[in-house]
Structure formats: structure tokens, C-alpha cells
C-alpha positions as CSV (number, residue, x, y, z in Angstrom):
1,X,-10.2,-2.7,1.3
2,X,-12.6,0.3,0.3
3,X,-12.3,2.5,-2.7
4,X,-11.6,5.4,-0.1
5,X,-8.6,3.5,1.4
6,X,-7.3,2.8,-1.8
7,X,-7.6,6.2,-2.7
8,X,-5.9,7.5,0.3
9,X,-2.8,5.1,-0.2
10,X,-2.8,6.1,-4.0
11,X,-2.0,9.9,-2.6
12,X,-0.1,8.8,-0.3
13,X,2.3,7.1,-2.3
14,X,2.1,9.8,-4.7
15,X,3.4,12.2,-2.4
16,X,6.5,10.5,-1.2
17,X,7.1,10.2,-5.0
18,X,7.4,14.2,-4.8
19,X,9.1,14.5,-1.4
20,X,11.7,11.9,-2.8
21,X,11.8,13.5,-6.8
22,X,12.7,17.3,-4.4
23,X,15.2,15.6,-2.4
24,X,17.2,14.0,-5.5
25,X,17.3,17.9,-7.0
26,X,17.8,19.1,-3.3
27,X,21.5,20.9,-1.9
28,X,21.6,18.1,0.9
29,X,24.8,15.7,0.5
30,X,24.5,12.7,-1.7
31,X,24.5,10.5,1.6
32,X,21.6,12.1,3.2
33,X,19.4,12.4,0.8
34,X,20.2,8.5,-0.6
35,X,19.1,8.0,2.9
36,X,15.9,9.4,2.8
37,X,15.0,8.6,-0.3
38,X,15.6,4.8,0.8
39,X,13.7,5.4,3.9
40,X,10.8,6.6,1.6
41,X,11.2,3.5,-0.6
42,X,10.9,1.5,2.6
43,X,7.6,3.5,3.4
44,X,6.4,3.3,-0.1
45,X,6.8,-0.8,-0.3
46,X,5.5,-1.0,3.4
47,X,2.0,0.8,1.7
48,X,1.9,-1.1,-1.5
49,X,2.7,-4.7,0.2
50,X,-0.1,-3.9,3.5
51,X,-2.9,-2.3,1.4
52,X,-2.4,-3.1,-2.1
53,X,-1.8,-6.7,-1.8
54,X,-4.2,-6.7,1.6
55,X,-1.6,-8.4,3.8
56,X,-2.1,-6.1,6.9
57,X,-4.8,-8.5,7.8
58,X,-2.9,-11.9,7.4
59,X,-1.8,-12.9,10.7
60,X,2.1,-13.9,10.6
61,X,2.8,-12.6,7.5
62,X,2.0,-9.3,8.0
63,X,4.9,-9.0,11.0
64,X,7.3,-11.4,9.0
65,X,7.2,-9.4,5.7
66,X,7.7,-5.6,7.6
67,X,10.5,-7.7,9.6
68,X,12.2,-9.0,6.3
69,X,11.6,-5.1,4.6
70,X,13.3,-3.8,7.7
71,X,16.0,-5.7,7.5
72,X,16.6,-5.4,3.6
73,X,16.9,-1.7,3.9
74,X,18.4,-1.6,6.6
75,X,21.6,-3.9,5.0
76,X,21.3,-1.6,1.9
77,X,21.3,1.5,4.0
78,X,24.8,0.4,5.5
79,X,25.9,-0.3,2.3
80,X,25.2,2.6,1.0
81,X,26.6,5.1,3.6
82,X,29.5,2.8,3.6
83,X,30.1,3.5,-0.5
């Protein structure tokens, strides 16, 4: 992974750390901005786990990890609309 690719993900992640920071002080319901913010988590571990740890480029694990991540939020998602 280059420094510049690194660099992007760093901002990257840094700015879902705002968008979700505004949406925890934001007049939307508790449900919808949970939501969100878990969808941005999701995001957020999809970047750190694909670039970070360099798995975008391991064949099988790549698709088995985003499948497991999907499905973990996914379950806490309903769980948490259903609170």
C-alpha cells in the first residue's frame, strides 16, 4: 500500500468520525441516527480491515471477512431498531 493510499484512508476515516460525532448531537430520532452511525462504523471497519491490514488483495478472505462484517451489522442493526 502507498503512503498516498494510506493517507487518503486516514482522511477518510477521519471524516466519517465527524459525519458520525454531527449526527450523535443532530435533531434526527435516536433510531435513525443509531443507524447511521452503525452504517458508518460498518464503513469505517470495512476501510481499516481492506487497507490497513492489506486484505483487499487476499483472495477469499477478502469476500469472507466483508460477508461476516455484513452480517454482524446487519444482526446488530435489527437489534437495535428492535430496542
Amino acid at each position: 500500500m502507498t503512503r498516498a493510499s494510506l493517507y487518503r484512508a486516514w482522511i477518510i476515516l477521519a471524516v466519517l468520525t465527524a459525519i458520525g460525532t454531527a449526527l450523535h448531537f443532530s435533531p434526527l430520532s435516536p433510531v435513525i441516527a443509531g443507524l447511521l452511525i452503525l452504517a458508518i462504523a460498518g464503513v469505517k471497519a470495512r476501510i481499516v480491515l481492506l487497507d490497513y491490514l492489506e486484505l483487499r488483495g487476499v483472495p477469499g478472505w477478502s469476500n469472507g471477512i466483508q460477508a461476516v462484517l455484513f452480517a454482524l451489522l446487519a444482526l446488530i442493526a435489527v437489534l437495535f431498531a428492535a430496542a
